[in-house]
C-alpha positions as CSV (number, residue, x, y, z in Angstrom):
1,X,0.0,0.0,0.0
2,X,1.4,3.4,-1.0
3,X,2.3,5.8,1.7
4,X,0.1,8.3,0.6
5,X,-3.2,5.8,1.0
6,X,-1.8,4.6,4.3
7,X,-1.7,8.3,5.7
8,X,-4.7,8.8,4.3
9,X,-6.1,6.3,6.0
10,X,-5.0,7.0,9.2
11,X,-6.3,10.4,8.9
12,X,-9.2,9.2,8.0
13,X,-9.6,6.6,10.8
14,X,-8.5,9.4,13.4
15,X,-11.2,11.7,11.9
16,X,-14.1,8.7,12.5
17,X,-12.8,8.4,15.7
18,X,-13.1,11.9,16.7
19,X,-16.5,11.9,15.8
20,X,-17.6,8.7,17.7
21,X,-15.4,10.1,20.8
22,X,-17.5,13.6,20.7
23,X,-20.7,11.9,21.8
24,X,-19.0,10.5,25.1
25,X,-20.5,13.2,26.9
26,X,-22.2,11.8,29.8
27,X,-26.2,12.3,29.2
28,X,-27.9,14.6,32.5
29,X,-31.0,13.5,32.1
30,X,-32.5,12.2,35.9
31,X,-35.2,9.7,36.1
32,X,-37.5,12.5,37.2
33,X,-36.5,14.3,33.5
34,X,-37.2,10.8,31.6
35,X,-40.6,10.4,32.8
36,X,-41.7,14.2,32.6
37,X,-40.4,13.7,28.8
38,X,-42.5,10.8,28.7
39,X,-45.6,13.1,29.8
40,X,-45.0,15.4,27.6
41,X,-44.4,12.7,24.4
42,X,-47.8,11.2,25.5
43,X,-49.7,14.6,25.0
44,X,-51.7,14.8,27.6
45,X,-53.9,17.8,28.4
46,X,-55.4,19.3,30.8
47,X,-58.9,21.0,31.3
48,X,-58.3,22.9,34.4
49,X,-56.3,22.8,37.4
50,X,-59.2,20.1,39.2
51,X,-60.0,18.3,36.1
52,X,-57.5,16.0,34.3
53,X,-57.4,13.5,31.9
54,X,-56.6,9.9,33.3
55,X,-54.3,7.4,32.3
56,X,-53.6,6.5,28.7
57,X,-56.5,9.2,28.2
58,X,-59.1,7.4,29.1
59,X,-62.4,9.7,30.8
60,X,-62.9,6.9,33.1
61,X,-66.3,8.6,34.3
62,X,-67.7,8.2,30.7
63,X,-68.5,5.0,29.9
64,X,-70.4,3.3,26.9
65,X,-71.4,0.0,27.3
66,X,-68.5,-0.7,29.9
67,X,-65.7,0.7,27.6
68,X,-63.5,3.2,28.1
69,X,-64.6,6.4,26.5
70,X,-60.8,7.7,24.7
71,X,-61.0,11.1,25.0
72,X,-58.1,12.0,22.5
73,X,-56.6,9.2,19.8
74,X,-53.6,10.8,19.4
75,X,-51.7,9.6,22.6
76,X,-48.7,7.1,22.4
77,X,-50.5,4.6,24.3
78,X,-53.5,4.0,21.9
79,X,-50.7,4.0,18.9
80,X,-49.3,1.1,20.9
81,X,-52.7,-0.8,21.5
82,X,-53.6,-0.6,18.3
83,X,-50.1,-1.9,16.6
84,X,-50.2,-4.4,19.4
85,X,-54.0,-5.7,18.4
86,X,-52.6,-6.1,14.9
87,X,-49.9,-8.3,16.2
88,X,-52.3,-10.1,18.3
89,X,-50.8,-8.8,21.6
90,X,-53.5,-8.9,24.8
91,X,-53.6,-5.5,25.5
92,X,-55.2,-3.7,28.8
93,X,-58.8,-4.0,29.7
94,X,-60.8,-0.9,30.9
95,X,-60.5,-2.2,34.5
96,X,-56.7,-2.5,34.4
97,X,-56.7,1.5,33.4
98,X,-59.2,2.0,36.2
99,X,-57.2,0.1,38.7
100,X,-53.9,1.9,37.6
101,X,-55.6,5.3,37.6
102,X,-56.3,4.5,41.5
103,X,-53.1,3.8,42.3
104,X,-51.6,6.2,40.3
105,X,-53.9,9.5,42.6
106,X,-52.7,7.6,45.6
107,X,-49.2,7.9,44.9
108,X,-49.5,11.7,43.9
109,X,-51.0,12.4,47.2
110,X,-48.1,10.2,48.8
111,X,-45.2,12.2,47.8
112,X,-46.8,15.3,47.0
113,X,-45.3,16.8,50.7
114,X,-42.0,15.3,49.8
115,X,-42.2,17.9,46.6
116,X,-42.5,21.1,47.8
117,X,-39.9,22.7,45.6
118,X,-41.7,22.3,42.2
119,X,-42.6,25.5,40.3
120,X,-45.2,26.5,38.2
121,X,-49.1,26.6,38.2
122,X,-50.8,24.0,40.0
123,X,-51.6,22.0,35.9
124,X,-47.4,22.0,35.5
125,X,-46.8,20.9,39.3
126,X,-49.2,18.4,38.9
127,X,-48.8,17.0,35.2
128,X,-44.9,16.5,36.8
129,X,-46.1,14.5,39.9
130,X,-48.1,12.3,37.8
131,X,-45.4,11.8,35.4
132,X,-43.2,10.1,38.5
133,X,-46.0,8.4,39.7
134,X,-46.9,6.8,36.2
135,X,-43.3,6.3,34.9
136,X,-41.0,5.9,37.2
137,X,-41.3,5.9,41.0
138,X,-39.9,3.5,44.0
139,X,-42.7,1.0,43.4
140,X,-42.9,0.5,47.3
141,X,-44.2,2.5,50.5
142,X,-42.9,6.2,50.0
143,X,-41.0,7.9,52.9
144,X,-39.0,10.7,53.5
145,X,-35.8,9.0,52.7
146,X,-37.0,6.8,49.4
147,X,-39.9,10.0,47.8
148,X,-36.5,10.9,45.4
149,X,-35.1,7.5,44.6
150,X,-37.2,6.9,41.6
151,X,-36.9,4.2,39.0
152,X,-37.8,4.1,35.8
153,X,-41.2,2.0,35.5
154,X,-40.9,0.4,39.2
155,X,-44.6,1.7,39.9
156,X,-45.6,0.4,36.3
157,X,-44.1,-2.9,37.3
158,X,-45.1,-3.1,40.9
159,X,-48.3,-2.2,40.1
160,X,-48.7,-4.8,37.5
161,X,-47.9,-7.4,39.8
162,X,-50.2,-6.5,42.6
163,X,-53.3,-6.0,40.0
164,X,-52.2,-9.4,38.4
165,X,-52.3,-11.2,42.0
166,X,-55.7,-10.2,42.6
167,X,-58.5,-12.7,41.6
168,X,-59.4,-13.1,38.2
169,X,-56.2,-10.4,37.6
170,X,-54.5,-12.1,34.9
171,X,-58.1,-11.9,32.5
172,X,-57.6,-7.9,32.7
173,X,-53.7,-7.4,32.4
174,X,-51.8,-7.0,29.2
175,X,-49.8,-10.4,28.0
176,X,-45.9,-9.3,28.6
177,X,-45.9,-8.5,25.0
178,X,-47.2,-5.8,24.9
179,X,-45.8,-4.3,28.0
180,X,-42.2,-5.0,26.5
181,X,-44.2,-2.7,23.2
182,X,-45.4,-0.3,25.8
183,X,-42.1,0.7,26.9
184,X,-39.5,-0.2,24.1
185,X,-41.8,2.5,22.7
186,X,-42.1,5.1,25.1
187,X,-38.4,4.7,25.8
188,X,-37.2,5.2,22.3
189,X,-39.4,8.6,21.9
190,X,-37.0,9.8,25.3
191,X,-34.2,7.9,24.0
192,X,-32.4,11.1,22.0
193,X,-33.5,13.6,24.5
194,X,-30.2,15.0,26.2
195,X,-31.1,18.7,27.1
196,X,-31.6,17.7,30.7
197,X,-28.9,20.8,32.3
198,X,-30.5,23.5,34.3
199,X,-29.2,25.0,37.3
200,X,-32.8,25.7,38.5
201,X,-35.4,23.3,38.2
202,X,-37.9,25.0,35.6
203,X,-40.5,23.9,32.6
204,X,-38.8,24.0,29.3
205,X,-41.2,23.3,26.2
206,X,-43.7,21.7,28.2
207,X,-41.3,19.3,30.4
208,X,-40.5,19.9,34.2
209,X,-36.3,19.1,34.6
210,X,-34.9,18.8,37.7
211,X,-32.1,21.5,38.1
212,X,-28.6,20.6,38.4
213,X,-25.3,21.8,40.5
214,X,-22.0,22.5,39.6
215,X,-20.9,19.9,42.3
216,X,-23.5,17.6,40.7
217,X,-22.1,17.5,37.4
218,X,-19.1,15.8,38.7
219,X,-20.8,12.7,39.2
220,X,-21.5,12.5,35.5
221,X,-17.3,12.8,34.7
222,X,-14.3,15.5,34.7
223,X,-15.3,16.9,31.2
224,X,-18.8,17.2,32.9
225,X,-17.8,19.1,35.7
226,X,-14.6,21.2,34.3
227,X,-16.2,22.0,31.3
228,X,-20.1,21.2,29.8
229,X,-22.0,22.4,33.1
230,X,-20.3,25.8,33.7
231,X,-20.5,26.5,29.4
232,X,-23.9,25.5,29.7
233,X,-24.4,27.9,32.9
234,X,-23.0,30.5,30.8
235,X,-25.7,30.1,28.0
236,X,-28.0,29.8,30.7
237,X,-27.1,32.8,32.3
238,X,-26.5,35.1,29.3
239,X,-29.8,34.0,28.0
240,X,-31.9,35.4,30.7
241,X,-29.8,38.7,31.3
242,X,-30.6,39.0,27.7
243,X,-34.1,39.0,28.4
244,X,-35.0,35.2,28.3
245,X,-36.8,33.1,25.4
246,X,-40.1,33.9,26.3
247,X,-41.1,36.1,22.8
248,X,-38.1,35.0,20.6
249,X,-35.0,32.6,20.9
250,X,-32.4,35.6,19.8
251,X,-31.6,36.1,23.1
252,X,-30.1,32.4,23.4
253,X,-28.6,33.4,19.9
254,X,-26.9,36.3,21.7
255,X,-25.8,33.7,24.8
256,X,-24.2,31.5,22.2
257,X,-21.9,34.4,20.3
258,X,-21.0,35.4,24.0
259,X,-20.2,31.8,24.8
260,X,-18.1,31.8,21.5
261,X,-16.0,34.6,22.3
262,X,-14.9,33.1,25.4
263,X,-14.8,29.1,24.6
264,X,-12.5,30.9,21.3
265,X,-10.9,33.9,23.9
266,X,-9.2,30.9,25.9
267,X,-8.5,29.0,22.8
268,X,-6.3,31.6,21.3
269,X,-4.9,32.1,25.1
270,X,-3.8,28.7,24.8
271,X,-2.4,28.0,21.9
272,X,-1.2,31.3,20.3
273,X,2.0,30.4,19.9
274,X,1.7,26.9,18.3
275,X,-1.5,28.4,16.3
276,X,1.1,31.5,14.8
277,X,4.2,29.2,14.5
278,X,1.8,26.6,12.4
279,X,0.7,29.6,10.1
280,X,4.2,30.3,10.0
281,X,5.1,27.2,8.4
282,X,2.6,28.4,5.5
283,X,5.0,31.4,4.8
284,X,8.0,29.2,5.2
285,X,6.2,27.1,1.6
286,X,8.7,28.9,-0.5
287,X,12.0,28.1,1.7
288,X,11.0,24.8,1.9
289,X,10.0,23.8,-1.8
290,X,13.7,25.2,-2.3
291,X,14.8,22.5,0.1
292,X,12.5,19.7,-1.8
293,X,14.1,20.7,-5.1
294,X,17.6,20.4,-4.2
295,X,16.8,16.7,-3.3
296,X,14.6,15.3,-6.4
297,X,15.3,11.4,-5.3
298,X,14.6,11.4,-1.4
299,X,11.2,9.4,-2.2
300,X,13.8,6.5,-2.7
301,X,17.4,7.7,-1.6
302,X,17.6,7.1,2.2
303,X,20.8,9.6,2.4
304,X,18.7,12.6,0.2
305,X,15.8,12.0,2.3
306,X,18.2,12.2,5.4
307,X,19.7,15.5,4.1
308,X,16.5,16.9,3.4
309,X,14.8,16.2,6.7
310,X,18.2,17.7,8.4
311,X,17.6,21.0,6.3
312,X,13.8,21.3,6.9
313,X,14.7,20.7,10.8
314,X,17.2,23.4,10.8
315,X,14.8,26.2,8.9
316,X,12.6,25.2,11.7
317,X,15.0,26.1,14.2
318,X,15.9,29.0,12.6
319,X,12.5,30.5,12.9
320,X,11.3,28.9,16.3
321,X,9.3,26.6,14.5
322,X,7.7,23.0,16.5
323,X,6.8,21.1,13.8
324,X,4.6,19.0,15.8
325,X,2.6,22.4,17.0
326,X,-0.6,21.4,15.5
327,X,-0.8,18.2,17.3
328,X,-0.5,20.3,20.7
329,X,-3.5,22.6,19.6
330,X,-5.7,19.4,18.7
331,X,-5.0,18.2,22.2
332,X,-5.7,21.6,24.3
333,X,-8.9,21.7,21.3
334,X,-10.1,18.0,21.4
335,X,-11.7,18.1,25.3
336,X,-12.8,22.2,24.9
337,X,-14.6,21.3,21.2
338,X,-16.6,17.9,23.1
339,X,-17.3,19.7,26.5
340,X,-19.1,22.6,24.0
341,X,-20.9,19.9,21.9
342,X,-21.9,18.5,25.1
343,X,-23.5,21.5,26.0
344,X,-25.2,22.9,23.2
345,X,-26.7,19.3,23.1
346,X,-27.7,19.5,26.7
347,X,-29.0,23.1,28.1
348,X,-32.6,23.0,28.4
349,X,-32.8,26.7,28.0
350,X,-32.3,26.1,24.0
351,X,-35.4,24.1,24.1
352,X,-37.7,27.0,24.6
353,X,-35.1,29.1,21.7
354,X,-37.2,29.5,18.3
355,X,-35.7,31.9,15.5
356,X,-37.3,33.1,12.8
357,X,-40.4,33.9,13.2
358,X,-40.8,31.0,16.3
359,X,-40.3,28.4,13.8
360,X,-36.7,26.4,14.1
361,X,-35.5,25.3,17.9
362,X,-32.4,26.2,18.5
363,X,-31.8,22.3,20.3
364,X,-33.1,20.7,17.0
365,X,-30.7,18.6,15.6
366,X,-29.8,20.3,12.2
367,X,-30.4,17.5,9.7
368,X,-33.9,16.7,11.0
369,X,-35.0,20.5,11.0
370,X,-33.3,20.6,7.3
371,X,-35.7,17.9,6.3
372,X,-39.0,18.9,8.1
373,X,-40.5,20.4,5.5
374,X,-43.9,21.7,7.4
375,X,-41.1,23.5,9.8
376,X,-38.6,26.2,9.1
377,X,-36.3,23.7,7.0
378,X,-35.2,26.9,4.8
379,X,-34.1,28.6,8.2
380,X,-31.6,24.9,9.2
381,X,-30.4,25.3,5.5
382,X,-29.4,28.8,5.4
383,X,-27.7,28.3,9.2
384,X,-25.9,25.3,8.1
385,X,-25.0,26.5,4.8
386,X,-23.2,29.5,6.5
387,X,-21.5,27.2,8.8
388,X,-20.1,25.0,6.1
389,X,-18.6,28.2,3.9
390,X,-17.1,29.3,7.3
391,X,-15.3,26.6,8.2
392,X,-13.9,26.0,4.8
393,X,-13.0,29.6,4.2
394,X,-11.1,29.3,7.8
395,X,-9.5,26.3,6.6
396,X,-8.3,27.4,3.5
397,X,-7.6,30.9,4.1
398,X,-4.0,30.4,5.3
399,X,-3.3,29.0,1.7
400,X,-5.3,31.4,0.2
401,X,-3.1,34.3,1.5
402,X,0.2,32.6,1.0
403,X,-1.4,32.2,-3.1
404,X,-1.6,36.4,-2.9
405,X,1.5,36.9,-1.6
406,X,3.3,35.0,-4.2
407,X,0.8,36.7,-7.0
408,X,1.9,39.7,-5.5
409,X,5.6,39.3,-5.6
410,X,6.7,36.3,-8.2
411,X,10.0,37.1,-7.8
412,X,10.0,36.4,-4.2
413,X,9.5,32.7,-5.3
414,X,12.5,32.5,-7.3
415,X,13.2,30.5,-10.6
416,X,11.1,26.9,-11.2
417,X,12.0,24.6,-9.0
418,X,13.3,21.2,-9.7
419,X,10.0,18.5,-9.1
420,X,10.1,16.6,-5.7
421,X,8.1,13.6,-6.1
422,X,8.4,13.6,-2.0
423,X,7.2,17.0,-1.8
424,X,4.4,16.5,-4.7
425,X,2.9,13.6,-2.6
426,X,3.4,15.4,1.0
427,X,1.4,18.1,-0.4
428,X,-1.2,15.9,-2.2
429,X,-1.9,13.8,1.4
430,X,-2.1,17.2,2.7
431,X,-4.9,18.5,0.3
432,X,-6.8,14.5,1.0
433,X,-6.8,15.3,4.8
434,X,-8.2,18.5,4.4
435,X,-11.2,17.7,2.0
436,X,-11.7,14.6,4.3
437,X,-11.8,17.1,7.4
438,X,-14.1,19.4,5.8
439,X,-16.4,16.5,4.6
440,X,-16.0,15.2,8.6
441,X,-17.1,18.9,9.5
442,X,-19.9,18.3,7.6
443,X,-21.4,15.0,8.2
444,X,-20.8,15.9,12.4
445,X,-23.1,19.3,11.3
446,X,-25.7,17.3,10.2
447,X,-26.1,15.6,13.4
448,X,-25.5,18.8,15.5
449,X,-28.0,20.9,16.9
450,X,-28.8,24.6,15.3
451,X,-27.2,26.1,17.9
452,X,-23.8,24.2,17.6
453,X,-24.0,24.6,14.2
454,X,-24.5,29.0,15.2
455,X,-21.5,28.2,17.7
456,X,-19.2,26.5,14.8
457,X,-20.5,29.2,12.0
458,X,-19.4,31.6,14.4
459,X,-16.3,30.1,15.5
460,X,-14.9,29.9,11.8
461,X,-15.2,33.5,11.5
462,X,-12.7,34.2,14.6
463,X,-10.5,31.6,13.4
464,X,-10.4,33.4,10.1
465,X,-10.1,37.3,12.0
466,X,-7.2,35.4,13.9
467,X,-6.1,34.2,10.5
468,X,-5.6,37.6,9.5
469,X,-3.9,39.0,12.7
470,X,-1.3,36.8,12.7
471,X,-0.3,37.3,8.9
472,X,-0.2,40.9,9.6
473,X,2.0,40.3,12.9
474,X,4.2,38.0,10.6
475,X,4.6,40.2,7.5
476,X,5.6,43.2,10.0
477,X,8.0,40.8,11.5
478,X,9.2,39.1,8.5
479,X,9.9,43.5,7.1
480,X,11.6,44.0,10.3
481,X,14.2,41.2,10.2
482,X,15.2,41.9,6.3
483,X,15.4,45.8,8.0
484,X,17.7,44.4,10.4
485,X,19.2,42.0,7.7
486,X,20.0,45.0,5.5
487,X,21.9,47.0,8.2
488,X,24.2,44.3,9.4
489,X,25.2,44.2,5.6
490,X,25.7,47.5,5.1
């Protein structure tokens, strides 16, 4: 296998893992969030702060005939009889509903004084309360000391024992079937759901979420703690002091080119030096093509390729040059860029974001909004679109300048130059990686939300203003030395 396809390889292979590694971020949702997201995917409504709908929508005071009376047809739990009927699944009788509904009221009224803390009107407290009671739960006697250590679906599955004990039980339970339907299904519709961080617990687009510490989010790993909670305290934060997300989702917009400035402030902090020295070795193309040419064979003579590598270290030196500088900026960038997905991915605030005209989420992943064409898919397009311009103008830029300068001055890159084959294919790999990064860029924006996409659109346009900066910085430097150069001649 040629060298070139090897590297390329390995590029690619580093790239992949980079993108699998990014969703490592350790998922904040409690068991109290997973079943108020269940709630919420069930769409259940509520008449009035005294009058509620019962379980899996059923009016149990209306009767017809001794059925149940469905109020709506639209909850997940009639989807899930009917696919089950179809597969010839036992599903649950009117009296298993009632008997659940029972048990369900007492538990509400069993840890309701263990939940004093809960904000909202008395529909949200309560549509919250019911959720843990229906979805989760301790699925034993509630105390002081057990009211907070739910379980997903203990209630559902101690309850489904006791009703199935009773006599004549097992003629109105489901078959096991379609419970393992029942919540395979419920599960999946929470199964993406990751915006669970709020330092406050609050109601974001319908769903109660626990809030979260700062000591708290060290539980769920370093990254966690160092890094994803306080960025996504800062969108928090900025979002409200810009007025909240109550009438329009441009205030989280302003939170997140805030954030930017100071996840990228740090950045440049941090890797100045290795960021200006790599740039450097751009303006150093000409010096070493000179080097390249003066050894034609080194692709297959060991000593040339010796020679050549001794030369290239040395104009390195010279000019205070690490060649291994952009591996360093990847490491101080690789835990920053996956603590920011992380939190884009996982502040609830962005849930209640819309822009443009209320239409696109802010936490909607960015390929789904693209392709929801009843939604604001025009909006995803145009965002993401702008993202992947900027990040391949911010790539290429570097080149792009060096192209100018020697447009500018040709005589500054001195007579043709002897072909390198070494060179030639150094440069080619180089080219491969960075269409393979930019296509990686790509495919990871599809799966990002809008507002990591904002972030990374946002992002490319500092790299590219820091870009500029440091060109400027090293053209007045490069003048000065051939100043100096000139004087010590003279």
């Amino acid at each position: 296998m040629k060298s070139r396809t090897k590297k390329a390889l390995v590029g690619s292979f580093l790239l992949a893992g980079l993108f699998g590694v990014v969703g490592c971020t350790s998922n904040f949702c409690t068991v109290q969030d997973t079943a108020s997201t269940i709630m919420n995917a069930e769409n259940y409504t509520y008449e009035s702060a005294t009058s509620y709908d019962k379980y899996a929508q059923y009016d149990l005071i209306g009767t017809e005939e001794g059925e149940g009376k469905r109020k709506e047809t639209n909850s997940i739990t009639y989807q899930v009889e009917q696919s089950a009927k179809n597969n010839g699944y036992t599903t649950p009788s009117k009296e298993f509903y009632e008997k659940m509904e029972a048990k369900i009221t007492a538990y509400i009224e069993a840890i309701k004084p263990y939940y004093t803390d809960l904000t909202g009107d008395e529909v949200t407290q309560y549509k919250y309360l019911r959720a843990i009671a229906t979805y989760a739960g301790t699925g034993t006697t509630v105390t002081a000391d057990n009211a907070h250590n739910n379980t997903l679906w203990a209630n559902y599955d101690a309850w489904y024992k006791e009703i199935e004990a009773e006599e004549n039980g097992y003629e109105i339970i489901p078959d096991q079937a379609y419970v393992t339907l029942y919540k395979n299904t419920l599960n999946a519709l929470v199964s993406q759901n990751s915006s669970c961080i709020t330092p406050i617990t609050d109601t974001y687009n319908g769903i109660t979420l626990e809030g979260k510490t700062w000591g708290q989010a060290f539980n769920y790993g370093v990254i966690e703690g160092l890094l994803v909670y306080p960025i996504s305290w800062l969108l928090y934060s900025f979002t409200n002091a810009f007025g909240g997300v109550q009438n329009s989702g441009w205030a989280a917009v302003g939170a997140i080119l805030l954030v930017t400035l100071i996840v990228r402030g740090i950045l440049i902090l941090l890797t100045f030096r290795q960021t200006m020295a790599q740039q450097k070795m751009t303006s150093l193309k000409p010096e070493l093509d000179k080097i390249q040419a003066r050894y034609p064979n080194s692709q297959t003579n060991q000593y040339e390729k010796q020679k050549m590598a001794q030369e290239q270290m040395a104009l390195y030196k010279k000019n205070k040059i690490n060649p291994i500088g952009s591996i360093l900026i990847m490491i101080v960038q690789f835990p920053i860029f996956i603590a920011v997905w992380g939190a884009m991915r996982g502040s609830a605030i962005l849930m209640n974001g819309y822009i443009f005209g209320s239409q696109l989420e802010l936490s909607a992943v960015t390929g789904t909004a693209m392709t929801n064409w009843t939604g604001c898919w025009w909006g995803a397009w145009i965002i993401f679109i702008l993202m992947a311009l900027a990040q391949f103008a911010s790539m290429q830029l570097p080149n792009w300048i060096q192209k100018y300068k020697a447009k500018k001055n040709p005589l500054a890159q001195g007579p043709k130059l002897q072909k390198n084959e070494a060179a030639d294919q150094q440069n080619r790999t180089m080219k491969m990686m960075m269409w393979v990064m930019l296509i990686m860029v790509i495919f990871m924006g599809i799966q990002l939300p809008i507002a990591m996409s904002i972030y990374w659109f946002i992002s490319a346009l500092i790299s590219a203003l820091q870009t500029v900066i440091i060109q400027v910085i090293l053209a007045k430097t490069s003048t000065k030395q051939k100043f100096a150069n000139y004087k010590t001649r003279k």
